[in-house]
N, C-alpha and C positions, 0 to 999 in steps of 0.2 A: 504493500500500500504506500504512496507517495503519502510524503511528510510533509505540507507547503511551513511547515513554520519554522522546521530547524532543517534548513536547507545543507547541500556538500561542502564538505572543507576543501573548497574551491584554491587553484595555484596559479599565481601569474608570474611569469618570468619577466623580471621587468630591467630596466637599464638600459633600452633599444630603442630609442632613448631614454632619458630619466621623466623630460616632460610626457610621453605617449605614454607610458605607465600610470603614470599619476594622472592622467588625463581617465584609462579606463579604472582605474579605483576607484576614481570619485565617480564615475557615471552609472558602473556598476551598485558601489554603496548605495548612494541617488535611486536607481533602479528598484532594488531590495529592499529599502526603508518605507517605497511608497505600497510597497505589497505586504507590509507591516510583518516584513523577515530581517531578523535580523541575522545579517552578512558573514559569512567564514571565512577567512581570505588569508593566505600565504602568500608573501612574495621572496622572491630567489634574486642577485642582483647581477646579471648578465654583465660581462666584460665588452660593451660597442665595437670596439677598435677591433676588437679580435674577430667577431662575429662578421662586422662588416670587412674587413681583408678574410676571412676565404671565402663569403658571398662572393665577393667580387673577381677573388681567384677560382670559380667553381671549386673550391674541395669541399665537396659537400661531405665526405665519408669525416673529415677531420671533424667540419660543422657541425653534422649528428650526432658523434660519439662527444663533444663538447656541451650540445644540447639533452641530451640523455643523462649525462652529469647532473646538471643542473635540475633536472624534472626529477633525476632520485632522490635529490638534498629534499624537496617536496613533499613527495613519498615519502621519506623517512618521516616528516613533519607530521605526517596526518593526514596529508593531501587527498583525494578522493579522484577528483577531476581538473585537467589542467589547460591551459592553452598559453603559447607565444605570442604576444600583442607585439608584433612586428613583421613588415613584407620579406625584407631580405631573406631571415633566414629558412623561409620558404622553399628555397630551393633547396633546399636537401629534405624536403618533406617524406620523398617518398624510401628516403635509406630510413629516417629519425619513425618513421607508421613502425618500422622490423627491430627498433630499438628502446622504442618511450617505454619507459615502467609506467606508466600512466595513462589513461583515455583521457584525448585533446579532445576539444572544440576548435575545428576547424576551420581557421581564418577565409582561406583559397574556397571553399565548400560554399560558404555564408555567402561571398559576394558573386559566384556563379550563380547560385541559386537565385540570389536579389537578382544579378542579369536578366537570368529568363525570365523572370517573375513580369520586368518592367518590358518583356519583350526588344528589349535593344539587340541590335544589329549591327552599329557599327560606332565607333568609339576611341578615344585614344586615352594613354595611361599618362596619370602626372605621379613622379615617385622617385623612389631612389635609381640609378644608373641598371641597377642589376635586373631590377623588374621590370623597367621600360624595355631593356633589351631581350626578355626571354619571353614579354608577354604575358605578363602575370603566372610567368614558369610553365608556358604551354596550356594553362586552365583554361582558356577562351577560344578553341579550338573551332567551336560555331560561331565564333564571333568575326566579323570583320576587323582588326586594330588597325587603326593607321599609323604608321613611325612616322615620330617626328624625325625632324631634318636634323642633321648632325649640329646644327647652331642650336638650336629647340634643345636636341638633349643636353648638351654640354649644359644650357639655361637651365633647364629643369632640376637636373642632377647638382646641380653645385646651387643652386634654390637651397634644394632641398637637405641639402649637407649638411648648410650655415640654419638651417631652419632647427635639424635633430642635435646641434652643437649649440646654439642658445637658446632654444626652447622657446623660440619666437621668430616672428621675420618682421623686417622692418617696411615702410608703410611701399618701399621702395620695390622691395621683392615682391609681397602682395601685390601690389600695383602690376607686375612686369608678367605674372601669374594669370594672373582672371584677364589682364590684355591676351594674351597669348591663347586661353583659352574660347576664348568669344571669336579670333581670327581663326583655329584650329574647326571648331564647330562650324563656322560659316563656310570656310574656303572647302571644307571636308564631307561637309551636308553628314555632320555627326547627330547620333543620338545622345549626347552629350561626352564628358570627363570624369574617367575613373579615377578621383582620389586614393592611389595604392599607397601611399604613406600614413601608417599612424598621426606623424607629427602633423600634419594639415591639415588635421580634425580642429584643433584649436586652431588654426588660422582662418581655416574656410567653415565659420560657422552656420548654418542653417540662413540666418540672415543677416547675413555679411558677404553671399556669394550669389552673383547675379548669373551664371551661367549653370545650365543644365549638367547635373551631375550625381554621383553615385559615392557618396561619403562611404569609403571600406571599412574603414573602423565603426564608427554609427553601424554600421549594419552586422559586421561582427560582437558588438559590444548587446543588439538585441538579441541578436543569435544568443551569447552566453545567457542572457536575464532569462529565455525564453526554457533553456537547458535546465539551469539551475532551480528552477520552478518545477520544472518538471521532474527534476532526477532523482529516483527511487533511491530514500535513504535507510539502511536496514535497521 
């Protein structure tokens, strides 16, 4: 029988950055306070620098067995169910499914699904270097993506950098961001912009962002609310 009041000792791996972590704790809390549960939460604290050089070097086998560390520190804690509030390290999703001690909530899973759900078609990615270039890791396979142009990503990607390194963008980057994004949609006849970075959930707020789009995090962070309501607690 589901238990909605003492919901799972829920893990988030956080540090990918500090601000997108802290961004889904508090939304999740937020979340769980207004369904009058109160919240179980573990956090682990991911080393960036490390995680983002072998995304960006594909070692994904290093990635895993690094990410699998970290979900055991969890597991030892109490942890029940976990998930990575982060795109990069995505790309080793499918070594890290044959190593987690743990059941994820699935980031990649969440915003396919929203995909179909809104019917879109065709689309381009705003994110870190690593997921622009694999296409949100190959998950969008029915999708049309459009690549940006080698200026575009170089923008995007170093955006996005100084964004998960101060934990904000200034009025300059926003501004050079939602431009780019309304010329991309227009010249591309897009069904709008996939937000694949955590950290541009606080920048690209619900209303603060004039161009059609697909918040990843927002939509991963209901996915979890949605789970954790739900998850048979023994």
């Amino acid at each position: 029988m589901v238990n909605k009041t003492v919901p799972p000792t829920f893990g988030l791996v956080a540090g990918l950055g500090v601000g997108a972590g802290i961004f889904y704790y508090r939304s999740l809390v937020k979340a769980l306070l207004a369904d009058g549960i109160s919240p179980r939460i573990l956090m682990v604290h991911a080393d960036v620098k490390r995680v983002m050089a072998h995304a960006q070097a594909r070692e994904t086998h290093a990635l895993a067995t690094y990410l699998r560390d970290l979900l055991q520190q969890l597991a030892d804690g109490g942890v029940q169910v976990a998930t990575i509030p982060a795109f990069s390290p995505q790309i080793c999703a499918q070594e890290l499914a044959n190593l987690t001690p743990l059941p994820l909530i699935d980031l990649l899973d969440a915003i396919v699904a929203e995909v179909n759900r809104l019917n879109w078609m065709r689309l381009a990615i705003f994110g870190a270097r690593v997921t622009i270039e694999t296409r949100l890791f190959g998950r969008l396979e029915a999708i049309e993506v459009v690549d940006l142009d080698p200026a575009e990503l170089d923008a995007v990607s170093t955006i996005y950098s100084c964004i998960v390194e101060n934990e904000r963008a200034s009025a300059e980057e926003e501004s050079t961001l939602q431009t780019l994004a309304h010329s991309l949609i227009a010249r591309h006849r897009l069904d709008g912009i996939l937000l694949a970075g955590t950290d541009l959930s606080f920048v690209f707020t619900p209303e603060r962002t004039s161009f059609s789009h697909i918040d990843g995090a927002r939509v991963h962070i209901d996915a979890i609310h949605k789970s954790l309501i739900a998850y048979p607690v023994p």
